[in-house]
C-alpha positions, 0 to 999 in steps of 0.5 A: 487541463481544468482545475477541477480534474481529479488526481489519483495517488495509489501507494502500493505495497501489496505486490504480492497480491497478485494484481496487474495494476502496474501493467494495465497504466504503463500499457492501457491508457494514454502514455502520459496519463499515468506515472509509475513510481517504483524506483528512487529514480523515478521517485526522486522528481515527485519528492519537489514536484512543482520543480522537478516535474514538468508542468505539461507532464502534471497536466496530463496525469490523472493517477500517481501509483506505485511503492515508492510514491511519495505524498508531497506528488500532491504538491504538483498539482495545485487546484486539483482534486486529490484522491488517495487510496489505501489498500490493507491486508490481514497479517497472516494473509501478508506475511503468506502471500509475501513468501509464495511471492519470493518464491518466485527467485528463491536464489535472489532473496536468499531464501532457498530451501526455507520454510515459513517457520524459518523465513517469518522470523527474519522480517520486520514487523507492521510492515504495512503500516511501515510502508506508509510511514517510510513511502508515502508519508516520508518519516524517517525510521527514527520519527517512526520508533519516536512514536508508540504503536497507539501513536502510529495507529492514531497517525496512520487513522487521522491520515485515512479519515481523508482518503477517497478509499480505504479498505481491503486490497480484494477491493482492488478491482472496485477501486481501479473501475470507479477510478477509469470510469472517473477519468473516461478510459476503458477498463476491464477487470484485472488479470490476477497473475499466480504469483506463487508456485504451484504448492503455494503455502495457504493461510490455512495451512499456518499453525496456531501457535505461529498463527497468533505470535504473527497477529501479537507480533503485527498488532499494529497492522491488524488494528489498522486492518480490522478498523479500515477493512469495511470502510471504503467510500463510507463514513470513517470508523470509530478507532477504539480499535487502537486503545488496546495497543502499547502506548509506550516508546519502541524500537520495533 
């Protein structure tokens, strides 16, 4: 393998949106040109890559995705090009196609005959930028509360101003073409699987007074998206966004 082959690393929190990426690299390329991290088990070996990875699989791998991808993969694969990718979502958006989602087993997330309005108020906030955080840069929730939310905004940024991409998760089919076309395996455009119910609950459909406590409540990850949506392979935003954000210590 030359050293000058890219490596992709795809976190991916966005279940709930509905795209069959997980499926397409565990059935449409080469067996070991993917690895998918979803389990602790499967993210364990990638915590020390260099040691718990054997160096012919590295050799073979051209993209890392999946929730529990952690970024100390990275270390597996000196000499290479690292490519890291980062999907965001509006939070209105999230916390409604995150419900549609559970839907699916309502008996197994114990959300049997909830509404929204009932079910919003049990999840934790920012869980995007939490994701990150917890995941892939492996804070703990301690290093996470030791910051404020303009810390963590600034964090988050310094790390996406090296990303290859940052934006929208609707982008995902871009991402995934430029990534393939990369590499030289076939790809066609991705099957959107309905995640939700028929009666699927619509962003539209939120009342006002609840639209605007889930933005208040989720402020970090509406800057987040609102400064990193448009970039993608562009030049990197200005981060004023972020200045409006409480600049105190918080538990949340």
């Amino acid at each position: 393998m030359s050293s000058n082959t890219t490596v992709y690393l795809f976190p991916h929190i966005l279940k709930c949106a509905g795209l069959s990426v997980r499926d397409y690299l565990l059935h449409d390329v080469p067996p070991r040109g993917s690895a998918v991290i979803y389990s602790k088990p499967e993210q364990r070996p990638w915590l020390d890559p260099a040691n718990r990875v054997p160096q012919a699989d590295r050799d073979e791998i051209r993209i890392l995705f999946g929730h529990r991808l952690p970024r100390t993969a990275a270390r597996g694969f000196e000499g290479r090009i690292i490519r890291e990718v980062g999907l965001l979502r509006e939070p209105v958006s999230f916390y409604v196609s995150l419900y549609n989602f559970l839907q699916k087993t309502p008996e197994r997330h114990r959300i049997v005959g909830m509404s929204f309005e009932q079910w919003y108020p049990t999840n934790k906030h920012n869980r995007i930028s939490r994701f990150y955080f917890r995941h892939y840069f492996g804070l703990s929730s301690l290093g996470i509360r030791k910051m404020s939310q303009r810390q963590r905004f600034e964090f988050l940024s310094r790390q996406f101003e090296t990303f290859w991409f940052v934006g929208d998760y609707r982008n995902c089919d871009a991402v995934m073409e430029q990534m393939t076309q990369d590499i030289g395996w076939k790809f066609e455009k991705l099957p959107h699987e309905n995640a939700a119910p028929t009666n699927a609950l619509r962003s539209q459909d939120i009342g006002e007074a609840l639209r605007r406590k889930i933005l208040q409540d989720n402020a970090l990850d509406l800057a987040l998206y609102e400064t990193w949506a448009e970039r993608k392979w562009g030049d990197n935003p200005t981060l004023e966004r972020g200045q409006g954000l409480n600049n105190r210590w918080t538990w949340q």
